[in-house]
C-alpha positions, -999 to +999 in steps of 0.1 A: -455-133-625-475-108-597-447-107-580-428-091-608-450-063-609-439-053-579-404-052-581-399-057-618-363-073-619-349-088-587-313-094-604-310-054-607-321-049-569-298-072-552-269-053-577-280-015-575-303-012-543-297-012-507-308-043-493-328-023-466-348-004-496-352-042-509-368-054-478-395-022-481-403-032-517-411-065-508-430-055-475-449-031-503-455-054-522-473-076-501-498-051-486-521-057-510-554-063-494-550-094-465-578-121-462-603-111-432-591-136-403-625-127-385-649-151-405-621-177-407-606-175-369-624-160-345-649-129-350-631-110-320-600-104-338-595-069-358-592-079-402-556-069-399-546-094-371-515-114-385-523-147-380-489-168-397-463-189-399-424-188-403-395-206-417-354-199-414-340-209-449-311-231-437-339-251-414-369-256-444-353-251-478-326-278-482-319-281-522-276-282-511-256-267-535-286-266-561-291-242-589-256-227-585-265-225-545-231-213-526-223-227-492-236-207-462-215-207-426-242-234-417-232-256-446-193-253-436-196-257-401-219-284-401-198-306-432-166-296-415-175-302-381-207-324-380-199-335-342-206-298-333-244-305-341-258-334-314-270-355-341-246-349-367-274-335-393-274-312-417-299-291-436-291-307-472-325-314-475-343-302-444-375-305-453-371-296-491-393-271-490-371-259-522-388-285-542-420-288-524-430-251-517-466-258-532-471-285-505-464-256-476-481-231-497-511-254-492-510-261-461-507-228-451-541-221-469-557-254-450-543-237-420-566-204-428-530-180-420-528-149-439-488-143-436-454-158-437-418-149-425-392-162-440-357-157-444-336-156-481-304-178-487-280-151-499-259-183-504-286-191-531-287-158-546-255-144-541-228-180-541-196-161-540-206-132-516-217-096-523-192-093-548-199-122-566-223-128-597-263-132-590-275-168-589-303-165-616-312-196-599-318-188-566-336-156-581-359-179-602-365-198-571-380-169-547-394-154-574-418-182-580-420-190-541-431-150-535-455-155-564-470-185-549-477-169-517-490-138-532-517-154-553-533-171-518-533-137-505-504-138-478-485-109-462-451-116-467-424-110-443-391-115-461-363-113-439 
């Protein structure tokens, strides 16, 4: 768990930390050394060009309604009211990168980026709102998805 020994308990953060104070942990926590880009890109670019990829959690994680998941605006609006979206789709399973986060981790590495944004479900780690109960779930989840990325050497933008 690297991760962990950054921010040692993410259940207490979301409960007794400004979010804002949250994201600069995390941004902390990923500026561990990044890989040099210049032997892997091109040898004009500066070591600490961010060369990445991004994701929006509603578009890439699907997993609906696992692990104690809540329902996010996107989740009403498009169960409710599924003639609002052209095709009618949703993002139940999007492309289940909840379940396959070592297949993107991976192809991020083939890819030879050294960061990724994305974005947290607060419907996966907080169901019921802000003054709801924390979804140990959805914390067990990003903790082993920051992990992941960590150990390849990413810089993590968590938004």
């Amino acid at each position: 768990m690297l991760a962990m020994a950054f921010y040692t308990n993410l259940k207490s953060l979301f409960v007794e930390i400004p979010f804002s104070f949250f994201l600069l942990l995390i941004s902390l926590s990923s500026s561990l050394p990044l890989r040099a880009l210049s032997n892997r890109l091109d040898p004009s670019l500066p070591n600490n060009f961010l060369f990445g990829t991004a994701s929006s959690a509603y578009q890439y994680e699907g997993a609906y309604l696992n692990d104690g998941k809540g329902l996010s605006d996107w989740d009403v609006l498009t169960h409710e009211t599924p003639e609002k979206i052209k095709d009618g789709s949703n993002g139940d399973i999007a492309v289940d990168q909840y379940h396959r986060y070592m297949e993107d981790i991976d192809l991020m590495e083939d890819l030879k980026v050294n960061s990724y944004r994305f974005s947290i479900s607060w419907a996966r780690v907080l169901p019921k709102g802000r003054f709801g109960e924390v979804n140990s779930g959805g914390i067990d989840y990003y903790n082993r998805l920051i992990d992941a990325l960590l150990l390849k050497g990413l810089f993590l933008i968590i938004c």
